[in-house]
N, C-alpha and C positions, 0 to 999 in steps of 0.2 A: 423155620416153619416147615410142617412135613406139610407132605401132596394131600393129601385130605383135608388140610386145614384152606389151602390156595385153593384148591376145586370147591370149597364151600363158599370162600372168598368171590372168586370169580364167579359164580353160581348167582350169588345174590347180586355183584355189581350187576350183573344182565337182567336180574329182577329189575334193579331199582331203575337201571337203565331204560327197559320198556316203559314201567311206569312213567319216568322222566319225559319220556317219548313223547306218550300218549296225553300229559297235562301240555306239552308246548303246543300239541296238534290241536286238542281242545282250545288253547288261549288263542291262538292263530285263527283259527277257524272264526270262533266267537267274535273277533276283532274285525276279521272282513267279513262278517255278514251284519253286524252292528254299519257301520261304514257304509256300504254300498244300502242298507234297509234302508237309512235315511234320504226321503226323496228332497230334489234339488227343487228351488223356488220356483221355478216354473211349472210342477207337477202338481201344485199345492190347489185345492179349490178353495180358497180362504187367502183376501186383500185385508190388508190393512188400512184402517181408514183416520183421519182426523179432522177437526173444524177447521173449514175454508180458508180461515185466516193466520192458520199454522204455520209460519216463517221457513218449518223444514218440509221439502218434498223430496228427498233422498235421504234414507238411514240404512248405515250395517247393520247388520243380523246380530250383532256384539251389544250394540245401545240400543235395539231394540229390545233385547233380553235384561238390558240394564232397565228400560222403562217398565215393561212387564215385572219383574223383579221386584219394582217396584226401588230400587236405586238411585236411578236420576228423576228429580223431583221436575225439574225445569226446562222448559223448551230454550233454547240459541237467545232470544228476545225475554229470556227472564218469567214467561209469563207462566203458571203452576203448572202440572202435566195433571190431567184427571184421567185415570186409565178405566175403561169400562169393558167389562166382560159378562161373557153370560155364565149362567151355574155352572160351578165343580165342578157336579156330581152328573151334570148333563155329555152327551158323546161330541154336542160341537166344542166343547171348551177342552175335552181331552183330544179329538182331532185339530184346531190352532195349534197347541201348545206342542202335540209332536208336529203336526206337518211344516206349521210355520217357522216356530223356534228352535224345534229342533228337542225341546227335552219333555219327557214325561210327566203328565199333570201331575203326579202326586210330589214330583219333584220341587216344583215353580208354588204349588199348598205352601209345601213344606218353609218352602223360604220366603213367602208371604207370611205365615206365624210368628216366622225366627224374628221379622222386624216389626210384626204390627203386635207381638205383646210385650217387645220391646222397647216399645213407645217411639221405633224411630221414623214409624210409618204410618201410614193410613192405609187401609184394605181397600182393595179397589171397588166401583161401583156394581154390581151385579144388575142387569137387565135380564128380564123373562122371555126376551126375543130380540130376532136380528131387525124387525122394526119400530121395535123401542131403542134399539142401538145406535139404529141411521138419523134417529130424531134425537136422541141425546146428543150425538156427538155434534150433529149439524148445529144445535143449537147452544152450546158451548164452549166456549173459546178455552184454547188447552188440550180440548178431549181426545182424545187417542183409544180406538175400539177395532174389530174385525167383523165380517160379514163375509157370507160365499160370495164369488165374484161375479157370479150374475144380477147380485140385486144391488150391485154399484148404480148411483144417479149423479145427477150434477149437485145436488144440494152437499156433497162434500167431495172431498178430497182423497187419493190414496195415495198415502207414499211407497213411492220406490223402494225396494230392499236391494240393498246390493252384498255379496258374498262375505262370508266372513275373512278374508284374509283385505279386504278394501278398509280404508280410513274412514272417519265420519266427514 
């Protein structure tokens, strides 16, 4: 190999090398600010709520994403899960979906379709407001909904979320 050909060699390896560089900085970068973006459950202004007579008062952040998901069909006592939310296309239904669960509305869409036109599911209930929420859910056994946590009352219940690396 003559010297003009290794100086072109080595030339490029330090191209490719910076570029190389600059996609790890980019991945790195992107990685811890995805991570640290997402705020922890206590930062969240949106509880989780169900009917009073819902058998669970503590769930991970893992089967709660299963019941949103629309997943797990059944409460611990067998009895149906009715999940109630408000519109898509509204800013509190894309604020729950990141604050609480942690993934992006068009995400949690996406995987409502995949199973409600595949027959293995039902689409959850839409309500036009957080007090048409507090009334469905109070008066439904099963129901599982969200509201900002100031307009919690006694007529329901909120469950606990405890951290994603915790058991159900």
């Amino acid at each position: 190999m003559t010297l003009k050909k290794k100086n072109k060699l080595l030339a490029c390896f330090k191209v490719n090398r910076s570029i190389f560089s600059v996609w790890i900085f980019l991945f790195l970068y992107l990685f811890h600010t995805s991570i640290y973006a997402m705020p922890s459950l206590q930062e969240t202004s949106y509880i989780v709520i169900t009917h009073e007579n819902t058998p669970v008062k503590k769930i991970s952040i893992n089967r709660l994403r299963t019941i949103y998901g629309l997943k797990t069909k059944y409460w611990d006592d067998q009895t149906p899960i009715i999940v109630y939310t408000t519109n898509p296309l509204e800013e509190e239904y894309r604020a729950f979906s990141k604050q609480v669960l942690g993934m992006f509305s068009h995400q949690l869409q996406r995987a409502w379709n995949r199973l409600i036109y595949s027959g293995r599911a039902l689409p959850p209930t839409t309500v036009m407001s957080f007090k048409e929420m507090m009334e469905a859910v109070s008066t439904t056994p099963g129901a599982i909904g969200y509201i900002p946590k100031h307009e919690l009352n006694a007529t329901i219940q909120q469950l606990e979320i405890r951290g994603i690396n915790n058991e159900d």
